[in-house]
C-alpha positions in Angstrom: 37.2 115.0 5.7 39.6 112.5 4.8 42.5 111.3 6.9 45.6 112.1 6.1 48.5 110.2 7.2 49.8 113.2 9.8 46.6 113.5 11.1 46.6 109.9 12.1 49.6 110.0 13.9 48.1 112.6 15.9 44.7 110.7 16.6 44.0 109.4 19.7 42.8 106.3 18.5 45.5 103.4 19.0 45.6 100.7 16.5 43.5 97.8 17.4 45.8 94.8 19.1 46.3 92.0 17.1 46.2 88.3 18.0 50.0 88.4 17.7 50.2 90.9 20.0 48.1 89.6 22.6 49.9 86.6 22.6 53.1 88.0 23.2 51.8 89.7 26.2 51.0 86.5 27.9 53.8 85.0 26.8 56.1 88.2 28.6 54.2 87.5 31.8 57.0 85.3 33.9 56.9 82.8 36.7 58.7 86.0 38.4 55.5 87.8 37.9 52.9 85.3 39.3 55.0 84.6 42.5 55.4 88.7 42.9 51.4 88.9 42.0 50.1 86.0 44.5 52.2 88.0 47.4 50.5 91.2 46.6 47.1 89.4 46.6 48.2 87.3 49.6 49.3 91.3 51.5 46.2 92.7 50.4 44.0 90.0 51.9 46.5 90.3 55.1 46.1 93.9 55.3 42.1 93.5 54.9 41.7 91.2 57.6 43.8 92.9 59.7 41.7 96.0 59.2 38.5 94.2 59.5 40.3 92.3 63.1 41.3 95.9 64.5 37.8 97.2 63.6 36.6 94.4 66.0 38.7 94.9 68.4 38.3 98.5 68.8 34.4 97.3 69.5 35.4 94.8 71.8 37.4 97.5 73.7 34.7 99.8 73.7 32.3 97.4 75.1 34.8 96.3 77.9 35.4 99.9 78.5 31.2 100.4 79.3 31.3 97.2 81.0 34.0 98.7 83.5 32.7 102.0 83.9 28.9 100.2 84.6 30.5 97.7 86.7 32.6 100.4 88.7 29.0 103.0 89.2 27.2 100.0 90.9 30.0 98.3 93.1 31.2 101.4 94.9 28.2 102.0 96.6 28.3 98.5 97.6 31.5 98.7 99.2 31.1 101.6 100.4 27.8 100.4 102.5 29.8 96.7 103.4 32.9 99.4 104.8 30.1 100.9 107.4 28.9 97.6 108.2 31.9 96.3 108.9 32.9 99.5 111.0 29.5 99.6 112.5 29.9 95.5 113.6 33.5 96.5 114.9 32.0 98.7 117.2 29.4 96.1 118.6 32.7 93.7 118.8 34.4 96.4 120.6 31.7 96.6 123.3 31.0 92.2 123.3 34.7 92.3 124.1 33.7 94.8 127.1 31.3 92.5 128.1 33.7 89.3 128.1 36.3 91.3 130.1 33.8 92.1 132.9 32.0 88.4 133.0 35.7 87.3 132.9 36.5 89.6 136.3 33.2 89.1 137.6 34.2 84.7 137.7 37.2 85.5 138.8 36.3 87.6 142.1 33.4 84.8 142.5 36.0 82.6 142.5 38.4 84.3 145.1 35.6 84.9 147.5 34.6 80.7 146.7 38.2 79.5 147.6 38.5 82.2 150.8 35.4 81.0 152.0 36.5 77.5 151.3 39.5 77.5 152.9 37.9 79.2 156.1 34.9 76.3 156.3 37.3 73.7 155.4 39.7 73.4 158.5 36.8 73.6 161.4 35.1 70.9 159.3 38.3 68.7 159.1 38.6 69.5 162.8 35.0 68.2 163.6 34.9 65.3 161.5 38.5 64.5 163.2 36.4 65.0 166.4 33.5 62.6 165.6 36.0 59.7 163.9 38.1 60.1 167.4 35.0 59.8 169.6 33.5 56.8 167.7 37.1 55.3 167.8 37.8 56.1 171.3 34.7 54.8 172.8 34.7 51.9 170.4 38.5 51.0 171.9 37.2 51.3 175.6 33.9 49.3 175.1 36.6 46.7 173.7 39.5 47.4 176.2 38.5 48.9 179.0 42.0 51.0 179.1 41.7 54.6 178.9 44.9 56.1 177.6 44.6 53.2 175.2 40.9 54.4 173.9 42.4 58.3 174.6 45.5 57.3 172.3 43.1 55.4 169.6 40.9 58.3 169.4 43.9 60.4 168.7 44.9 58.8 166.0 41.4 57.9 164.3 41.3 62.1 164.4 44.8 62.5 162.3 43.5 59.7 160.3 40.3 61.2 159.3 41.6 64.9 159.0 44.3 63.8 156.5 41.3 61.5 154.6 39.4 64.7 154.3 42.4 66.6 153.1 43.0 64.5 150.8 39.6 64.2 149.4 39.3 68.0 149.0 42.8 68.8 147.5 41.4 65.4 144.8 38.3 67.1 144.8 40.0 70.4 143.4 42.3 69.3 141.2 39.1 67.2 139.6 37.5 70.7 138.8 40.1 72.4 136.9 
């Protein structure tokens, strides 16, 4: 069968492109073209490694997310056992704080019944030591003197003397303590 020139025109076949041709299709690409082609490459790359940086972070998330959950199933229990201990140590506190109060009541009552006995030795021995300075005094001045009113008096006084020393000496001896 031989080609006619309709039939041509309805075949498929496109003429081959000539040098010419080619040519004048590089020459129609513009510097318009390359910067609008280098942005599409450069969003296409953007767009990749943002998918590819979303892909990872939906990993990440989904490993932080286990991490939490794990985490969370083994420290409950653990605070949940520390929150008895704690209660549990509370109530021993509770009961050492019992204890305290009563020692506390117990050292104070020893020490009412200390200074009431105290205070009832304290004046007959004041009274006797008085006694004993005014003897020793007295008998010393009428050895010496040979006056008795005079030894009486010096006695006298050695016993206020003495009495007021020992007062003295216990009220020191008291404030020392506390």
């Amino acid at each position: 069968m031989k080609a006619t020139p309709s039939s041509v025109a309805g075949s498929s076949h496109l003429p081959a492109p000539t040098k010419i041709a080619a040519r004048m299709l590089v020459a129609a690409f513009t510097w318009g073209d390359l910067w609008r082609l280098a942005l599409a490459v450069f969003l296409l790359a953007v767009g990749l490694a943002f998918a590819y940086l979303l892909v990872r972070l939906g990993g990440t998330v989904g490993r932080l997310s286990a991490l939490i959950s794990g985490a969370e199933r083994e420290i409950l229990p653990v605070i949940n056992k520390v929150g008895g201990s704690v209660d549990r140590i509370n109530g021993q506190l509770d009961k050492v704080d019992q204890i305290t109060d009563s020692a506390v009541d117990a050292a104070d009552s020893v020490d009412t019944a200390v200074r009431a006995v105290s205070m009832a030795v304290t004046r007959p021995v004041q009274k006797v030591s008085g006694l004993a300075a005014a003897v020793s005094y007295g008998a010393a001045d009428f050895k010496a003197k040979r006056d008795w009113k005079h030894a009486v008096r010096a006695g006298k006084d050695a016993a206020a003397r003495r009495e007021q020393e020992l007062a003295e000496e216990l009220r020191q001896a008291g404030g020392e303590e506390r």
